[in-house]
DRENDREN-444774 format. One line per 5 residues: number of its first residue (from 0); for each residue x, y, z of C-alpha. Coordinates in steps of 0.02 Angstrom, whole numbers, plus 50000, padded with zeros to 5 digits. Example, Ala and Ser with C-alpha at 12.3 -4.5 7.8 and 13.67 -1.06 7.14 Angstrom:
2
0 = 50615 49775 50390; 50684 49947 50357 .
This chain:
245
0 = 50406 49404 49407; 50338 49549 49498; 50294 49482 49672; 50481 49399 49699; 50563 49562 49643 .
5 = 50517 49647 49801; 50599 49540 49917; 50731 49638 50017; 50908 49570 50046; 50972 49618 50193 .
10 = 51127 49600 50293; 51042 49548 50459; 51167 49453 50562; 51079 49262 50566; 51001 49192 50699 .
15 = 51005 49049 50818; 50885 48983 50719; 51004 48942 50576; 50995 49018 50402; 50822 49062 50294 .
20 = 50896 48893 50201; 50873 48788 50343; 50713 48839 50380; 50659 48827 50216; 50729 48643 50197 .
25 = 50636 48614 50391; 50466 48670 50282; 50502 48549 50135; 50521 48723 50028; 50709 48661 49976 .
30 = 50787 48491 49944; 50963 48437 49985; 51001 48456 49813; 50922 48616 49799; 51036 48688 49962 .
35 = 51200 48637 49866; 51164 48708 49733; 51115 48900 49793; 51267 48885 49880; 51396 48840 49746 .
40 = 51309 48970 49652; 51336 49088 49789; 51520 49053 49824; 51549 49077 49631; 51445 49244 49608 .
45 = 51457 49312 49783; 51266 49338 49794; 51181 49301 49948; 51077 49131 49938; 50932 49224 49973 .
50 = 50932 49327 49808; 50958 49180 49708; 50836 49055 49787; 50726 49243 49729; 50805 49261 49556 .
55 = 50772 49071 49502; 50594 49053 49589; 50608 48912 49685; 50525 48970 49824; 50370 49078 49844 .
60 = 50412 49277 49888; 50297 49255 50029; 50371 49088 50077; 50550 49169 50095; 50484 49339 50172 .
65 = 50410 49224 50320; 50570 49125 50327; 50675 49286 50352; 50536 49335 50486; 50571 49193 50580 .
70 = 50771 49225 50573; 50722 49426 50631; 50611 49351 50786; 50476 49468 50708; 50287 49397 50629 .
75 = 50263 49416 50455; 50094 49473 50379; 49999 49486 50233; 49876 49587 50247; 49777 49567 50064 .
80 = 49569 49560 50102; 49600 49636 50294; 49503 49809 50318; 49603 49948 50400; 49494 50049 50505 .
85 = 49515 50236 50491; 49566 50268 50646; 49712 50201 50627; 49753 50241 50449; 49747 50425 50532 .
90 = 49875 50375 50662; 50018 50370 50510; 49976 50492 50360; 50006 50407 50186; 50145 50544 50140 .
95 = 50244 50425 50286; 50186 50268 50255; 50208 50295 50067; 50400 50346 50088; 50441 50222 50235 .
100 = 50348 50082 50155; 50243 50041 50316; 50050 50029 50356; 49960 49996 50508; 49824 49892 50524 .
105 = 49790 49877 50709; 49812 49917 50877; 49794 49845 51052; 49777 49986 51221; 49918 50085 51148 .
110 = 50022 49972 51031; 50000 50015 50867; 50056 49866 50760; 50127 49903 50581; 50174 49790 50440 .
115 = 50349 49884 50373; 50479 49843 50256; 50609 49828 50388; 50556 49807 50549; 50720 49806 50629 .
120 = 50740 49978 50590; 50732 50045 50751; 50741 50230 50670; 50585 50234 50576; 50515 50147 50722 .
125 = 50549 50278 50842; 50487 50424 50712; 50313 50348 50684; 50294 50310 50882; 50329 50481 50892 .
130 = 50212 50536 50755; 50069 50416 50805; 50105 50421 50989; 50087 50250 51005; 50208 50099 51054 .
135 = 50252 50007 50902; 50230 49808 50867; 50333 49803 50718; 50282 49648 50585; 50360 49593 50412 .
140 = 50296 49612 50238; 50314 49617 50066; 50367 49765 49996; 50240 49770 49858; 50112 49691 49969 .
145 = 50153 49845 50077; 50134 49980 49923; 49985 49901 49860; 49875 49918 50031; 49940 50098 50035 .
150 = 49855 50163 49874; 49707 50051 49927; 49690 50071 50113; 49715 50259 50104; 49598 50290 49962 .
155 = 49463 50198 50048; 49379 50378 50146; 49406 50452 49995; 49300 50323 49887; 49160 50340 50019 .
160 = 49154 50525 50040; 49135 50544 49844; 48998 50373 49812; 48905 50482 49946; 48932 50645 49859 .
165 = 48878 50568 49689; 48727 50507 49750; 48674 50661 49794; 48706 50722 49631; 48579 50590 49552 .
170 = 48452 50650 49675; 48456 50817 49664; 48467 50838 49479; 48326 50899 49364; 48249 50781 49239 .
175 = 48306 50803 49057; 48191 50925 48968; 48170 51006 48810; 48258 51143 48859; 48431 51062 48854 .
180 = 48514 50919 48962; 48511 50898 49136; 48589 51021 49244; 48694 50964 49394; 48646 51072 49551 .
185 = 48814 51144 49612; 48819 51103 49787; 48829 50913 49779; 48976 50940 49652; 49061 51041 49763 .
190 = 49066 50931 49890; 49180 50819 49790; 49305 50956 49726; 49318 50983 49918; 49351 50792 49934 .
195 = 49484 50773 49803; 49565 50943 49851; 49567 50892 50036; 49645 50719 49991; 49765 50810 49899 .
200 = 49825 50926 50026; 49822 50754 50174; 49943 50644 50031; 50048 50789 50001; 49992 50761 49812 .
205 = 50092 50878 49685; 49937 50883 49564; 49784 50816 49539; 49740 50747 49356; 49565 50750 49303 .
210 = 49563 50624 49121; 49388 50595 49037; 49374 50461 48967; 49231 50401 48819; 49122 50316 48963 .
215 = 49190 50376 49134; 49340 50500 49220; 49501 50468 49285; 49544 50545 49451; 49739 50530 49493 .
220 = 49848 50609 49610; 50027 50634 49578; 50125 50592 49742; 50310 50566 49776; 50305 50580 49603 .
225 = 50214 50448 49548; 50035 50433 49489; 49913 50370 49579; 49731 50308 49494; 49631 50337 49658 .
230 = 49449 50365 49580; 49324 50343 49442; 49183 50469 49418; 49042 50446 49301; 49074 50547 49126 .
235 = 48916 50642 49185; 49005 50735 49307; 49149 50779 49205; 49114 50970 49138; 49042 51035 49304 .
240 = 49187 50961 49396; 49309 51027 49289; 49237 51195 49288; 49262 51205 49471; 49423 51147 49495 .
């Protein structure tokens, strides 16, 4: 199951507040039964009883992720269907928040507060305070929850700059005449090769990949590696932005 497999074990030294089985059993998440069981297993496997509550999905990933939060003294947060304003996406660049597995998502006077993989890392914490120049309110998330509102946070300015672009493409463009097909005035397509090329250069992206497809193209940027489908562009668009790249 994808969402449980990017819970993080970690060796954090528990609590006052007991262990994330007690709090669990406090929330009616776990049964006596249950508690006996995940630790037999663990005494006979030597996993912790976190991985296996994980491993046989008895308890939501989010569930346990806010149960460790409460052991770290930290808030958890999800931040699916929140809207990151860009002035604070520009505070971390994605090439960080990508590699650290972090985003921001708001601030207060100057704390910044950041939804990270590890918030107890006090490391990463000081680099981005540094880097952002910001005191930082550190929160707990999941780690794909994290990864997924980096690709679609971060693509967000991108998304707008080229809708914008492409609608001046429809406006400026010629009517279809006997002649031959429609001819895309230069400028507005220019605009978005500046766009993707700029994005490029801010994500640290390797390459850019520009795939037609039979209705439609593929824009994706390679970063870290990885590709990354950030935008669709109308198959209309295809030849003139090729030529230009």
């Amino acid at each position: 199951m994808a969402q449980t497999a990017q819970v993080q074990f970690q060796n954090t030294a528990i609590s006052a507040s007991g262990t994330i089985e007690d709090i669990l059993f406090k929330q009616g998440l776990l049964s006596k039964e249950q508690i006996s069981a995940i630790k037999l297993e663990s005494i006979n496997t030597g996993q912790p009883p976190e991985k296996i509550i994980v491993e046989h999905n008895i308890v939501p990933a989010d569930k346990i992720a806010a149960a460790r939060a409460t052991l770290l003294h930290v808030p958890f947060m999800k931040l699916e269907g929140k809207a990151v304003g860009t002035d604070i996406l520009n505070l971390i660049p994605e090439p960080v928040a990508r590699r650290y597995k972090l985003i921001p998502f708001d601030k207060q006077g100057d704390e910044l507060q950041v939804v990270m993989e590890d918030p107890l890392d006090l490391q990463i914490i000081q680099f981005i305070e540094k880097k952002s120049g910001m005191r930082i309110k550190p929160y707990l998330g999941l780690t794909e929850d994290i990864l997924k509102e980096i690709s679609e946070q971060y693509s967000q300015n991108l998304t707008t700059d080229v809708t914008s672009a492409l609608k001046e493409v429809e406006e400026v463009k010629p009517q279809e005449t006997g002649e031959g097909p429609e001819i895309i005035r230069e400028a507005p397509v220019a605009n978005i090769v500046n766009q993707l090329l700029e994005y490029a250069i801010k994500t640290r992206a390797s390459d850019i990949h520009i795939e037609p497809a039979e209705d439609r193209t593929r824009v994706r940027f390679r970063i870290d590696g990885i590709l990354h489908e950030k935008i669709i562009l109308p198959k209309g668009v295809h030849d003139a932005l090729v030529s230009r790249i």
